[in-house]
CHARMM-style PDB file with segment names, atoms N, HN, CA, C and O in Angstrom:
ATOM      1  N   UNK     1     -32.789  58.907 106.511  1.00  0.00      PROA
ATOM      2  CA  UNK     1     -33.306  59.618 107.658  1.00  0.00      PROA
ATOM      3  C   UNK     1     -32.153  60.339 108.353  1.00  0.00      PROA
ATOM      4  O   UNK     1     -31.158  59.760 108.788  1.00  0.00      PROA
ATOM      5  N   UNK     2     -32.317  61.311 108.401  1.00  0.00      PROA
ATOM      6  HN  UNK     2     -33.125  61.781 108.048  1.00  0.00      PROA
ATOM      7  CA  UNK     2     -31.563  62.234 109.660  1.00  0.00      PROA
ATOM      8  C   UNK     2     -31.006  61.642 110.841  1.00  0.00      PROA
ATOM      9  O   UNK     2     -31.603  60.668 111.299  1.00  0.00      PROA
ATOM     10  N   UNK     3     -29.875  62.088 111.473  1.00  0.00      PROA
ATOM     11  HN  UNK     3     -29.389  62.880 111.102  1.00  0.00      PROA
ATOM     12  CA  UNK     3     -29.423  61.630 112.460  1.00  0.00      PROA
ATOM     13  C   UNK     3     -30.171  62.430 113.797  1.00  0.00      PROA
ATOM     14  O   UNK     3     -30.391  61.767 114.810  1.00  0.00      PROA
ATOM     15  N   UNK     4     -30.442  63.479 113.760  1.00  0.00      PROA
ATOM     16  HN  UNK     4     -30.263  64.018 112.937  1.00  0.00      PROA
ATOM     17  CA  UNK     4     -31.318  64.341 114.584  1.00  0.00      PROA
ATOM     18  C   UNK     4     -33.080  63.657 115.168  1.00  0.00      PROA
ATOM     19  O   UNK     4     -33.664  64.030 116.186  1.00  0.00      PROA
ATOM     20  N   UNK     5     -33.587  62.607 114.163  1.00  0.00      PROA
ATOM     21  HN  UNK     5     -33.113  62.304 113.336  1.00  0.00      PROA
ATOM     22  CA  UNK     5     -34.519  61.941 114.055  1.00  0.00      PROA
ATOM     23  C   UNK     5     -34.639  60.923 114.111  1.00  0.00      PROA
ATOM     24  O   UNK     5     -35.750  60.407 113.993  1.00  0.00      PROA
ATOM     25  N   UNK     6     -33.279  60.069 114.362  1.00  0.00      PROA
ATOM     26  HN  UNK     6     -32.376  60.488 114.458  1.00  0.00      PROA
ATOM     27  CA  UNK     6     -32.850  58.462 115.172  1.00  0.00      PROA
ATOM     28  C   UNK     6     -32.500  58.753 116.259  1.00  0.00      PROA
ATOM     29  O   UNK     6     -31.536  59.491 116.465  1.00  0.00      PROA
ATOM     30  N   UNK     7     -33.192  58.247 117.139  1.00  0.00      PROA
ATOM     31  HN  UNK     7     -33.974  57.648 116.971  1.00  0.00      PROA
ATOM     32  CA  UNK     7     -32.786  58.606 118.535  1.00  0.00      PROA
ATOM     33  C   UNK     7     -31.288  57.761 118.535  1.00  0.00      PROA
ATOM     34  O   UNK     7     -30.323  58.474 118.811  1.00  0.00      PROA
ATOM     35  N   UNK     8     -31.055  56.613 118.311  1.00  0.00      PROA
ATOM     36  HN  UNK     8     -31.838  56.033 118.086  1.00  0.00      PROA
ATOM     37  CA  UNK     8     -29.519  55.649 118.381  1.00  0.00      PROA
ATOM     38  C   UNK     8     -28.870  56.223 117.629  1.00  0.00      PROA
ATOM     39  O   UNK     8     -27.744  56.369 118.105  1.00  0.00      PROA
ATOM     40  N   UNK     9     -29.029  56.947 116.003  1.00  0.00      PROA
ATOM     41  HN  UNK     9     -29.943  56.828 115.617  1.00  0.00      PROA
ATOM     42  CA  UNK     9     -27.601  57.677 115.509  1.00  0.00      PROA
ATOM     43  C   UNK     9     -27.603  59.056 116.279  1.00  0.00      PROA
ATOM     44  O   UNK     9     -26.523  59.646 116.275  1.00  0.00      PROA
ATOM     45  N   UNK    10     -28.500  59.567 116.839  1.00  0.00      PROA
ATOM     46  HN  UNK    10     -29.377  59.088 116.842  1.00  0.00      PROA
ATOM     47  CA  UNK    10     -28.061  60.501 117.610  1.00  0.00      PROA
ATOM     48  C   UNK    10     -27.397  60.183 118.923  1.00  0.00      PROA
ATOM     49  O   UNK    10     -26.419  60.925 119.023  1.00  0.00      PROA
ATOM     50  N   UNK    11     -27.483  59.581 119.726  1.00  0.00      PROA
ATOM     51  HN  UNK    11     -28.277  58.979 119.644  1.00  0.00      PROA
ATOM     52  CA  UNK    11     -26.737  59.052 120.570  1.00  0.00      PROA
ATOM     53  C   UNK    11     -25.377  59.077 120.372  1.00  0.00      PROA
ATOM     54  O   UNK    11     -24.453  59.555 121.031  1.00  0.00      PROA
ATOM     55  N   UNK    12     -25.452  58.245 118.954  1.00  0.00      PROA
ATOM     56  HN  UNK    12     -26.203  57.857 118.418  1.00  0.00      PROA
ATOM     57  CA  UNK    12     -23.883  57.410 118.301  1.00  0.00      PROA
ATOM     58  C   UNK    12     -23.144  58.992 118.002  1.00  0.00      PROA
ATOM     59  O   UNK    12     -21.922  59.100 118.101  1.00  0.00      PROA
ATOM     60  N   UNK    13     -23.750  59.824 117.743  1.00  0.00      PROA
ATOM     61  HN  UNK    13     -24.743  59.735 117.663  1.00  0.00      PROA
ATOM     62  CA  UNK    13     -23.246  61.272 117.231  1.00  0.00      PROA
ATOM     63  C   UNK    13     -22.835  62.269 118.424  1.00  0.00      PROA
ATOM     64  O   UNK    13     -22.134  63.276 118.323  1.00  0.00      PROA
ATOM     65  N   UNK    14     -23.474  61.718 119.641  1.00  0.00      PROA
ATOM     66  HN  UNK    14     -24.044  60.900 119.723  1.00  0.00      PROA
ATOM     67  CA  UNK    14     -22.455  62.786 120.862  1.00  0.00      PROA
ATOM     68  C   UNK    14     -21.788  62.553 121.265  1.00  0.00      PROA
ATOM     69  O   UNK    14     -20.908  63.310 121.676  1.00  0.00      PROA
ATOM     70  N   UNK    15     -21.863  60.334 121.476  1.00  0.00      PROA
ATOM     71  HN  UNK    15     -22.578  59.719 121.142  1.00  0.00      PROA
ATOM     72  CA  UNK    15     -20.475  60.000 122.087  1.00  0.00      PROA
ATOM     73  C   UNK    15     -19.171  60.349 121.314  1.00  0.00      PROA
ATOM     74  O   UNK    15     -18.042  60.662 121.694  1.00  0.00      PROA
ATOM     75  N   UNK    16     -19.927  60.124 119.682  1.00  0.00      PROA
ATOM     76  HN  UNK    16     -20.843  59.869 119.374  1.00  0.00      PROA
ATOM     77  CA  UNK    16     -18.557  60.681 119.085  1.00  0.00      PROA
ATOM     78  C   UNK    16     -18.259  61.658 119.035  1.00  0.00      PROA
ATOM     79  O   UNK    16     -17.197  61.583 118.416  1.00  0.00      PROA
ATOM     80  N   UNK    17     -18.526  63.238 119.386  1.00  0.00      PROA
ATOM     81  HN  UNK    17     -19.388  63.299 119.889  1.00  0.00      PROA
ATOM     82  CA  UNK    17     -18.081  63.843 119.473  1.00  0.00      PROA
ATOM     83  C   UNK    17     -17.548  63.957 121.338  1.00  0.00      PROA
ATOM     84  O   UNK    17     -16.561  64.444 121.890  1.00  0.00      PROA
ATOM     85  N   UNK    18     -18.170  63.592 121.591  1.00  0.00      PROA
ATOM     86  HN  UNK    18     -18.971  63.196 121.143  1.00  0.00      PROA
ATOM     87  CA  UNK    18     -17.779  63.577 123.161  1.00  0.00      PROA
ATOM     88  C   UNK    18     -16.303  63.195 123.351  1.00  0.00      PROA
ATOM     89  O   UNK    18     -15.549  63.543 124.259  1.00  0.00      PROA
ATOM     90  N   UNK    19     -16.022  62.288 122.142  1.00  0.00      PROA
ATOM     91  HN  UNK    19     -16.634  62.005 121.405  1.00  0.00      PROA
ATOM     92  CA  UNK    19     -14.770  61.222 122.366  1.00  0.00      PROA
ATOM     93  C   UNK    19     -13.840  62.034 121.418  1.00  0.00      PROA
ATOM     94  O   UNK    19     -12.664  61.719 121.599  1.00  0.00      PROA
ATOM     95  N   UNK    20     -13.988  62.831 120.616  1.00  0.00      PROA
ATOM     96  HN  UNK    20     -14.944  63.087 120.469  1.00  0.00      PROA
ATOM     97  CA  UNK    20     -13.432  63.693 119.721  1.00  0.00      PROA
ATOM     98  C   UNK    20     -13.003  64.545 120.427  1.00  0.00      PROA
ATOM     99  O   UNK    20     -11.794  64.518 120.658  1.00  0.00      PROA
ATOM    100  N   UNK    21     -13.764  65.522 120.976  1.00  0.00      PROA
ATOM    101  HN  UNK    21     -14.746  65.544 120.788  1.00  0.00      PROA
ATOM    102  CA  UNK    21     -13.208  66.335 121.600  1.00  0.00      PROA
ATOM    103  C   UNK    21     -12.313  66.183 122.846  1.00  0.00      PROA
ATOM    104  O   UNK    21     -11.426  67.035 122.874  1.00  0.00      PROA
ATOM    105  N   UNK    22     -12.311  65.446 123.736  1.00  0.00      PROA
ATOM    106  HN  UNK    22     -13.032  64.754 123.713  1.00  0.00      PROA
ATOM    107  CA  UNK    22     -11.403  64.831 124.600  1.00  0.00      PROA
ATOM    108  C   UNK    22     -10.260  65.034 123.895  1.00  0.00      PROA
ATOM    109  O   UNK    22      -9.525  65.949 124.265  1.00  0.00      PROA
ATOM    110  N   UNK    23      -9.947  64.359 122.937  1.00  0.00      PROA
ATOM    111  HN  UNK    23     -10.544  63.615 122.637  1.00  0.00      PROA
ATOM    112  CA  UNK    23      -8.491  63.594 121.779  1.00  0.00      PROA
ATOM    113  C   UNK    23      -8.365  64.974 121.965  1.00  0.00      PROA
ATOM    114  O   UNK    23      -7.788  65.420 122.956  1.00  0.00      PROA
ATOM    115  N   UNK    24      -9.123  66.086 120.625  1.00  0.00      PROA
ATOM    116  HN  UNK    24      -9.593  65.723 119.820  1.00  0.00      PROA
ATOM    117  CA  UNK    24      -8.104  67.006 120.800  1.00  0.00      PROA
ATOM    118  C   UNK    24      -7.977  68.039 121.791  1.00  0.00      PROA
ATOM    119  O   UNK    24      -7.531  69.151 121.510  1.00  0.00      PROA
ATOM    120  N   UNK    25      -8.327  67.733 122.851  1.00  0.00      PROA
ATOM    121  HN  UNK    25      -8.689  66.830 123.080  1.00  0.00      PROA
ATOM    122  CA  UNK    25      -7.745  68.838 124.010  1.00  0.00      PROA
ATOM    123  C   UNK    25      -6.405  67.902 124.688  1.00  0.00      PROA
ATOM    124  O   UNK    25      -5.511  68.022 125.526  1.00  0.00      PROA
ATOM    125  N   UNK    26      -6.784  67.204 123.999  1.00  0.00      PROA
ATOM    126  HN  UNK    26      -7.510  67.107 123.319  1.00  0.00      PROA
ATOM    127  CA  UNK    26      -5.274  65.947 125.000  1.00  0.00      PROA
ATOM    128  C   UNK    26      -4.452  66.386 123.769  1.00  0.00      PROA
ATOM    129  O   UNK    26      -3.330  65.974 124.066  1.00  0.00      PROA
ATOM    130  N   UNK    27      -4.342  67.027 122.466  1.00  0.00      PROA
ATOM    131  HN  UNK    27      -5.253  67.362 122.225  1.00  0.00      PROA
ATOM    132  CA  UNK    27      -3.361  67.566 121.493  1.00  0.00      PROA
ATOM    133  C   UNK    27      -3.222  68.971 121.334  1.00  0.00      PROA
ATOM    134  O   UNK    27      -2.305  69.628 120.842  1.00  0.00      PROA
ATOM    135  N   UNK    28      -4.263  69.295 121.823  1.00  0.00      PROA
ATOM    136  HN  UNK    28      -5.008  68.761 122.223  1.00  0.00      PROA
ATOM    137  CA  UNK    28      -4.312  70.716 121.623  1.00  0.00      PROA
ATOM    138  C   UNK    28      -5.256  71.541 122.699  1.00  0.00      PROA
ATOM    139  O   UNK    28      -6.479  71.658 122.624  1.00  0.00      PROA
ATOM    140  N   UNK    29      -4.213  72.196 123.926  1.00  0.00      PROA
ATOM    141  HN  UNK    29      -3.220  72.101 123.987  1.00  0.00      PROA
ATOM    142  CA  UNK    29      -5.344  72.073 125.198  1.00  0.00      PROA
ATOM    143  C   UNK    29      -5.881  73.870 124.908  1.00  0.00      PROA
ATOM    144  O   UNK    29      -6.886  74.205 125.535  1.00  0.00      PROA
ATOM    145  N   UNK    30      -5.510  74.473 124.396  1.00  0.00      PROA
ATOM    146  HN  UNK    30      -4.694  74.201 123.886  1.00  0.00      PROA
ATOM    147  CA  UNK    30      -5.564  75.910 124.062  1.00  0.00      PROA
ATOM    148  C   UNK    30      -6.745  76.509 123.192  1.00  0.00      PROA
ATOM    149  O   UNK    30      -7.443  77.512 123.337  1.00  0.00      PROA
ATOM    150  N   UNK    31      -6.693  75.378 122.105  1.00  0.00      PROA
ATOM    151  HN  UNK    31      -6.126  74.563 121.988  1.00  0.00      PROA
ATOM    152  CA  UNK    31      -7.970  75.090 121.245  1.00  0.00      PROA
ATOM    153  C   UNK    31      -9.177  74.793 121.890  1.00  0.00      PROA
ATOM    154  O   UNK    31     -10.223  75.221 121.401  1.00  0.00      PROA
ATOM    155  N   UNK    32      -9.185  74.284 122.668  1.00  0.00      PROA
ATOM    156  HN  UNK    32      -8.335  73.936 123.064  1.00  0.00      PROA
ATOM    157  CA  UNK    32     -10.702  74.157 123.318  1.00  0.00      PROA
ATOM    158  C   UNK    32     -10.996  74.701 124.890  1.00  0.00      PROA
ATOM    159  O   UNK    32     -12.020  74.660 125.571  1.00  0.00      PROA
ATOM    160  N   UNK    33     -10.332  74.961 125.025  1.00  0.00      PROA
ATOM    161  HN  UNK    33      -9.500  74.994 124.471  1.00  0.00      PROA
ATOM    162  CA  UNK    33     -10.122  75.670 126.487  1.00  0.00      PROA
ATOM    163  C   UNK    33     -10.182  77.166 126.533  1.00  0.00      PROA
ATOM    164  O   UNK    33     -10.503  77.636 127.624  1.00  0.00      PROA
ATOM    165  N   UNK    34      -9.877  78.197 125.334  1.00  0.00      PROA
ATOM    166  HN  UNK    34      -9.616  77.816 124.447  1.00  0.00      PROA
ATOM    167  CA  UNK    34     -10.388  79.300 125.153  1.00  0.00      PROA
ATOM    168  C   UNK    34     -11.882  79.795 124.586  1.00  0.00      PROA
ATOM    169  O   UNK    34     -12.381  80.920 124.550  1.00  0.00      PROA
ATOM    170  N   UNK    35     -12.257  78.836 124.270  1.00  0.00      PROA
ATOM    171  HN  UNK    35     -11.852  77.923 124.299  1.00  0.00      PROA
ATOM    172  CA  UNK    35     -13.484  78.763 124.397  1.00  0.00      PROA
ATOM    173  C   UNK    35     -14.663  78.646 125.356  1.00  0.00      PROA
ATOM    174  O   UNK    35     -15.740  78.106 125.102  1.00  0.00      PROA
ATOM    175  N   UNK    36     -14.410  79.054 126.148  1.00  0.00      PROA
ATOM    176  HN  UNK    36     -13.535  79.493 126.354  1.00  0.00      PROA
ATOM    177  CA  UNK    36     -15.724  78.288 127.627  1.00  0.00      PROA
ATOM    178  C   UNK    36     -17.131  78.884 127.557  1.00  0.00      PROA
ATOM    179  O   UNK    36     -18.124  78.330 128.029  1.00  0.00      PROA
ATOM    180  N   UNK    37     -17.127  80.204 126.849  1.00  0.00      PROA
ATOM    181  HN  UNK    37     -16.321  80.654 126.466  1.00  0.00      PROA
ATOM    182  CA  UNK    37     -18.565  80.943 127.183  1.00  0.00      PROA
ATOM    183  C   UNK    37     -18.824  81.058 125.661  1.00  0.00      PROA
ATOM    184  O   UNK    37     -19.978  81.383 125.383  1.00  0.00      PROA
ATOM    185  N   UNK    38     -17.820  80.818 124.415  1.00  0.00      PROA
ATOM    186  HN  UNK    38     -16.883  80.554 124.640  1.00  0.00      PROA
ATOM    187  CA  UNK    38     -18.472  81.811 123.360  1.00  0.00      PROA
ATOM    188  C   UNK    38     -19.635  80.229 122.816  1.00  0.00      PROA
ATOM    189  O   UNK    38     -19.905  79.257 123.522  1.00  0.00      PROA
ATOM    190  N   UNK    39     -20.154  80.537 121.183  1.00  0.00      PROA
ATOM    191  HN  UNK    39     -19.935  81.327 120.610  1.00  0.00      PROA
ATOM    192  CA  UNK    39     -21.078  79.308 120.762  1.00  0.00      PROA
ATOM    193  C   UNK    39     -19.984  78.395 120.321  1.00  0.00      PROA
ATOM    194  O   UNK    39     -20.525  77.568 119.586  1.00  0.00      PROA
ATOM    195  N   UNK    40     -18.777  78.155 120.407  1.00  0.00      PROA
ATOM    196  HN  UNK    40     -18.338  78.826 121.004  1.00  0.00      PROA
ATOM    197  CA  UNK    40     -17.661  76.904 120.646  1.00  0.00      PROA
ATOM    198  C   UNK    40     -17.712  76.483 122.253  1.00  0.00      PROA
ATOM    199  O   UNK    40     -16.753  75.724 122.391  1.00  0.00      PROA
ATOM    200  N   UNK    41     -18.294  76.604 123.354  1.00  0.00      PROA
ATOM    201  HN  UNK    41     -19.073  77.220 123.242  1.00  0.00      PROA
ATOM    202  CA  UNK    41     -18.431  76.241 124.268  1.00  0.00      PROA
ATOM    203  C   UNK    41     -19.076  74.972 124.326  1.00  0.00      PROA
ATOM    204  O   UNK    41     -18.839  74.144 125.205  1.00  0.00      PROA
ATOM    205  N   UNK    42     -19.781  74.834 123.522  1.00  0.00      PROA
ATOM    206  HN  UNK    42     -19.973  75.507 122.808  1.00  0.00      PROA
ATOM    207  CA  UNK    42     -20.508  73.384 123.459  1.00  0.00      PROA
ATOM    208  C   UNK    42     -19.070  71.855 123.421  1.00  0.00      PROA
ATOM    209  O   UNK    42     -18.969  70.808 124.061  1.00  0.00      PROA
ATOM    210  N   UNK    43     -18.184  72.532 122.293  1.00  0.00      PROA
ATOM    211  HN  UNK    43     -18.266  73.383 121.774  1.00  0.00      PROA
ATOM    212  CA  UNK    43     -16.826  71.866 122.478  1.00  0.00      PROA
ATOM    213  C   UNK    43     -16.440  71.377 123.785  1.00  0.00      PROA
ATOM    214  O   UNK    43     -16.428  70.222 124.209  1.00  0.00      PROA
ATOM    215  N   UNK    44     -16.023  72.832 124.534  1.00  0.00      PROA
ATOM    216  HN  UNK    44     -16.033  73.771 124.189  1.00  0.00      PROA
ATOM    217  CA  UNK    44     -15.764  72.840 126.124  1.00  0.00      PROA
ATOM    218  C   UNK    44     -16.630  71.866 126.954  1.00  0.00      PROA
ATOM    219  O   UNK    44     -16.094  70.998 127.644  1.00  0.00      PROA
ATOM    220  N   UNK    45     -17.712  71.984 126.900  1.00  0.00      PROA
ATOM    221  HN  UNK    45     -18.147  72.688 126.340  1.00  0.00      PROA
ATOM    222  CA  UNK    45     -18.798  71.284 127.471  1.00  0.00      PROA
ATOM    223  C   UNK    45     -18.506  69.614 127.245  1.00  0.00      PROA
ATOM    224  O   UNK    45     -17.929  68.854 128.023  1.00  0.00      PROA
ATOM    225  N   UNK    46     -18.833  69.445 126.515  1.00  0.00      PROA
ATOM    226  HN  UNK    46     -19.301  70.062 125.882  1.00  0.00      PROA
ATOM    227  CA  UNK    46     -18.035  67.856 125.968  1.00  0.00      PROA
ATOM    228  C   UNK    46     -16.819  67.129 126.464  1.00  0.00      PROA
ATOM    229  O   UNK    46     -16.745  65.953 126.822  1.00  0.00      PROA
ATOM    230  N   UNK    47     -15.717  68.200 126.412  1.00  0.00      PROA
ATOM    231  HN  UNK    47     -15.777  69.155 126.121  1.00  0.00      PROA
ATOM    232  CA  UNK    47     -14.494  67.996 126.618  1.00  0.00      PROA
ATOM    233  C   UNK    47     -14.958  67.841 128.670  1.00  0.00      PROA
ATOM    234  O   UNK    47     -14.685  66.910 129.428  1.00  0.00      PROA
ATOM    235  N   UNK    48     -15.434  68.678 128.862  1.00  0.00      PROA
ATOM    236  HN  UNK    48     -15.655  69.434 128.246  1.00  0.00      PROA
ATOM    237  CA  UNK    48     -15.889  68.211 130.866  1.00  0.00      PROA
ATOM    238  C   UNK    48     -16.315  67.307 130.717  1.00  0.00      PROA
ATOM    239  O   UNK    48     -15.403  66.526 130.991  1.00  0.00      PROA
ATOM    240  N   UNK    49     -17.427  66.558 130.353  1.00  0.00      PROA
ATOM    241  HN  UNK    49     -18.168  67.192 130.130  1.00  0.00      PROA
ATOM    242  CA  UNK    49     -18.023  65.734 130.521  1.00  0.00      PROA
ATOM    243  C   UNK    49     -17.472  64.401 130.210  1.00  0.00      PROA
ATOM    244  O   UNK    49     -17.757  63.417 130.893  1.00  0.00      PROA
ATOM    245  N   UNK    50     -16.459  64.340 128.890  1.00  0.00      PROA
ATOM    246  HN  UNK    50     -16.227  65.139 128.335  1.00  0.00      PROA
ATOM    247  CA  UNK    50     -15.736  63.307 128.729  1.00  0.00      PROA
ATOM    248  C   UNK    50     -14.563  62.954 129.945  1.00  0.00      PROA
ATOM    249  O   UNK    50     -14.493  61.867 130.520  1.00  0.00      PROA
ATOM    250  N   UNK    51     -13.787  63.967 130.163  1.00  0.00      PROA
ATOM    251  HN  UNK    51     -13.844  64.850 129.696  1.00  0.00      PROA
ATOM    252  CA  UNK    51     -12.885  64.060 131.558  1.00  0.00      PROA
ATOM    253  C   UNK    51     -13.815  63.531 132.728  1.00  0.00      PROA
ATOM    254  O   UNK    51     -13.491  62.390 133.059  1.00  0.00      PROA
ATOM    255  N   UNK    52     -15.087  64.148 133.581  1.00  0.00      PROA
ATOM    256  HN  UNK    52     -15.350  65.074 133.312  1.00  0.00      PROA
ATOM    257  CA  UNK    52     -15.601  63.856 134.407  1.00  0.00      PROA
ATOM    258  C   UNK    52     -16.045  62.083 134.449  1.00  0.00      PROA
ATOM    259  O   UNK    52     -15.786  61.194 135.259  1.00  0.00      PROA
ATOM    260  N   UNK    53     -16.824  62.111 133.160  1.00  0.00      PROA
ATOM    261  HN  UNK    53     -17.034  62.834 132.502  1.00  0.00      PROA
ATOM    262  CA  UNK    53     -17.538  60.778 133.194  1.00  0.00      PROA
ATOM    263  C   UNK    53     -17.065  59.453 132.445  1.00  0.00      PROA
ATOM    264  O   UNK    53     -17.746  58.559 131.942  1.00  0.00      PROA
ATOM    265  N   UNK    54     -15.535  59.624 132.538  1.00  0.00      PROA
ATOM    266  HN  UNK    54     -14.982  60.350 132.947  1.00  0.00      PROA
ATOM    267  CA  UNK    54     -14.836  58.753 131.715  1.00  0.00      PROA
ATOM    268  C   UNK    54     -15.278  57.482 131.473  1.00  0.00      PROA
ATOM    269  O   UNK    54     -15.439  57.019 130.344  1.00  0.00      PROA
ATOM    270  N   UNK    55     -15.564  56.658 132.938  1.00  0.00      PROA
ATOM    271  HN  UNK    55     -15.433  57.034 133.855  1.00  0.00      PROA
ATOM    272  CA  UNK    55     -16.129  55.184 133.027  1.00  0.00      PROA
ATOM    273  C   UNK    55     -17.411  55.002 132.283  1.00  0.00      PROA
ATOM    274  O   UNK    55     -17.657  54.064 131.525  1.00  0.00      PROA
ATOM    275  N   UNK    56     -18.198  55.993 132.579  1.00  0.00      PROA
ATOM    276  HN  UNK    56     -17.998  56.755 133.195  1.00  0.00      PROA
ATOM    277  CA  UNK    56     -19.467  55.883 131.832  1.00  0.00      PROA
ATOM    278  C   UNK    56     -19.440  56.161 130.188  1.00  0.00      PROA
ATOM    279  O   UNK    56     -20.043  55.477 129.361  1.00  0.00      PROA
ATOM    280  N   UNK    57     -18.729  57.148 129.946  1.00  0.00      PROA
ATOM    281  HN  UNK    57     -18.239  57.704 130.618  1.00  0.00      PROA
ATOM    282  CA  UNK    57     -18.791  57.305 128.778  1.00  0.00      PROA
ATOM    283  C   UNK    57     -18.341  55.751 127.701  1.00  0.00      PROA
ATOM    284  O   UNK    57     -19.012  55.176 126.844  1.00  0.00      PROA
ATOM    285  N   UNK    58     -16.748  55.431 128.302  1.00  0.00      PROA
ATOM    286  HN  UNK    58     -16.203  55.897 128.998  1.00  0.00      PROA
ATOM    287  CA  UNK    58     -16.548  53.995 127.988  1.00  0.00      PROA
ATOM    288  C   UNK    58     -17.425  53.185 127.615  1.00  0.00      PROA
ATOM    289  O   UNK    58     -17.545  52.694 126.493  1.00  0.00      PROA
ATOM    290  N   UNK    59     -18.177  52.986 128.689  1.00  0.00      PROA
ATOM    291  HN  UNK    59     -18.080  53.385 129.601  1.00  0.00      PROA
ATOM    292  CA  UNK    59     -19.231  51.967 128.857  1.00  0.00      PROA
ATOM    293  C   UNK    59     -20.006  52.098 127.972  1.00  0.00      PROA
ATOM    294  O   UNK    59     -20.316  51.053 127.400  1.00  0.00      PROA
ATOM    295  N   UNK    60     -20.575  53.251 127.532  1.00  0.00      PROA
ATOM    296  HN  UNK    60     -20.323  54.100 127.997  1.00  0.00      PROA
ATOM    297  CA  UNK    60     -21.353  53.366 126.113  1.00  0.00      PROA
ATOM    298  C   UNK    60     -21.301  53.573 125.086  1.00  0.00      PROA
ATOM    299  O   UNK    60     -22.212  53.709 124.270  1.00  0.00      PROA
ATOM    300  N   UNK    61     -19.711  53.656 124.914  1.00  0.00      PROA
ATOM    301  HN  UNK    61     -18.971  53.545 125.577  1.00  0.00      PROA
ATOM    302  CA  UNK    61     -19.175  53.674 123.877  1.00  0.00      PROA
ATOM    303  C   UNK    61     -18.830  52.335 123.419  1.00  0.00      PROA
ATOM    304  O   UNK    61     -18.756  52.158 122.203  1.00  0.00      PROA
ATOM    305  N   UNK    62     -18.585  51.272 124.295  1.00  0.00      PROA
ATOM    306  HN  UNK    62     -18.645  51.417 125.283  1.00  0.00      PROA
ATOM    307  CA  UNK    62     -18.408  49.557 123.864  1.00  0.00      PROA
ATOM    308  C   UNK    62     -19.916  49.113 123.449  1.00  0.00      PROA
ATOM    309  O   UNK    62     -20.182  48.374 122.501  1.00  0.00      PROA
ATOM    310  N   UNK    63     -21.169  49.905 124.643  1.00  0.00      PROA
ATOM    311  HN  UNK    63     -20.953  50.506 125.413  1.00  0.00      PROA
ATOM    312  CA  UNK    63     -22.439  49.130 124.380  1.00  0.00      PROA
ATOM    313  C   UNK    63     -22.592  49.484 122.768  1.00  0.00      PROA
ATOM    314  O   UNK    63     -22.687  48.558 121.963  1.00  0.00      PROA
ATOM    315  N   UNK    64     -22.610  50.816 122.348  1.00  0.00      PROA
ATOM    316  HN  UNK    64     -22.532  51.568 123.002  1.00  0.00      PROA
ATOM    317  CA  UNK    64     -23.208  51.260 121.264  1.00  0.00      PROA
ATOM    318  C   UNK    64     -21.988  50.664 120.003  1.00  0.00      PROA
ATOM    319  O   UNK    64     -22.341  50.518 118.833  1.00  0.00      PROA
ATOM    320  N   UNK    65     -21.005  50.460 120.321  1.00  0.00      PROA
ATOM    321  HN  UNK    65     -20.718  50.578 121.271  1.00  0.00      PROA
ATOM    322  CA  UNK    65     -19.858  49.312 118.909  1.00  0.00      PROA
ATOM    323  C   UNK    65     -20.834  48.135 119.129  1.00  0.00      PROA
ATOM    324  O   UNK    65     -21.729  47.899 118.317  1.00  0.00      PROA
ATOM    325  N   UNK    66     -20.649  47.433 120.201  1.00  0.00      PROA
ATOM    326  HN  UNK    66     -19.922  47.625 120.861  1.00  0.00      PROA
ATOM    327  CA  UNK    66     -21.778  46.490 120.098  1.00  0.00      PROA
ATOM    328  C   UNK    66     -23.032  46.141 119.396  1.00  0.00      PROA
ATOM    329  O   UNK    66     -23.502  45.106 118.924  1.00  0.00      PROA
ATOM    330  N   UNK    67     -23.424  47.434 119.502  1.00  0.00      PROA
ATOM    331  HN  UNK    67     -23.043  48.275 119.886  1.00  0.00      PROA
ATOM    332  CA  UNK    67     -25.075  47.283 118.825  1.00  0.00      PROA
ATOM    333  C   UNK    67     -24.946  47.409 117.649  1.00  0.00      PROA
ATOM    334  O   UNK    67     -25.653  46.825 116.828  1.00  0.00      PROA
ATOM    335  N   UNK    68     -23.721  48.445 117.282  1.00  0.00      PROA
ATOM    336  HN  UNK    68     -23.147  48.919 117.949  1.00  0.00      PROA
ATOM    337  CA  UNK    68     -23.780  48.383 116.160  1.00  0.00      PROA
ATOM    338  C   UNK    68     -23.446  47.757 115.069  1.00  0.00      PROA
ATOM    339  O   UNK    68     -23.975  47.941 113.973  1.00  0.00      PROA
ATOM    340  N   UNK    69     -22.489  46.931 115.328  1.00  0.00      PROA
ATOM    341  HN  UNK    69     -22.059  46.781 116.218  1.00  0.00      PROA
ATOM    342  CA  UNK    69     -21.618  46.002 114.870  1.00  0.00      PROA
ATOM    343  C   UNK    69     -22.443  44.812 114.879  1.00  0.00      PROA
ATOM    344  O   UNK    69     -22.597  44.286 113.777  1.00  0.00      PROA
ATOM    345  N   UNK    70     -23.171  44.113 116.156  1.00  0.00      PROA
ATOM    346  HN  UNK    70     -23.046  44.540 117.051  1.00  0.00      PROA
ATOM    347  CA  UNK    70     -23.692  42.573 116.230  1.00  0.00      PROA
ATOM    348  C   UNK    70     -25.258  42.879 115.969  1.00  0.00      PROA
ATOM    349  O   UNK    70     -25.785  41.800 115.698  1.00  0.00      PROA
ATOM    350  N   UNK    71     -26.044  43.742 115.949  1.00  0.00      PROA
ATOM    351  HN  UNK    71     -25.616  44.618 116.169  1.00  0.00      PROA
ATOM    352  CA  UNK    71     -27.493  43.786 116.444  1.00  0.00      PROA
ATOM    353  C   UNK    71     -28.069  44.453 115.206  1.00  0.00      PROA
ATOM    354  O   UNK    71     -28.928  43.991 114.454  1.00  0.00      PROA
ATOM    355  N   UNK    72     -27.404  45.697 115.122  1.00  0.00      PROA
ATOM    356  HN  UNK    72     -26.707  46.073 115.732  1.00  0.00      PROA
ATOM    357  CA  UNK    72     -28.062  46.368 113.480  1.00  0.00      PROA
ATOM    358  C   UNK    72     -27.898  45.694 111.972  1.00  0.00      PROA
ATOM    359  OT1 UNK    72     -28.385  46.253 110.989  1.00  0.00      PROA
TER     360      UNK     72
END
């Protein structure tokens, strides 16, 4: 099955990119930062949201190792 059609591997698929993209703007801030309006903006977008919502993001990033690791 598709990840687009599991609601939990889709989940598992934004934090990781959520958490991806963070990394590389913390290596490479030029790479994702010239991007803000074009269809690589979605990058940009991620990269705010990981900066803004750090605690939260954390937090669901341990729940969802969790689930996935002890529960699935």
């Amino acid at each position: 099955m598709s990840a687009i059609f599991n609601f939990q591997s889709l989940l598992t698929i934004i934090l990781l990119l959520i958490c991806t993209c963070v990394y590389i703007r913390s290596l490479a801030p030029s790479l994702v930062d010239r991007n803000e309006t074009e269809l690589l903006g979605i990058f940009w977008k991620c990269v705010r949201i990981g900066e803004w919502k750090i605690p939260y993001v954390a937090v669901c990033c341990i729940v969802m190792g969790f689930n996935i690791l002890f529960i699935q």
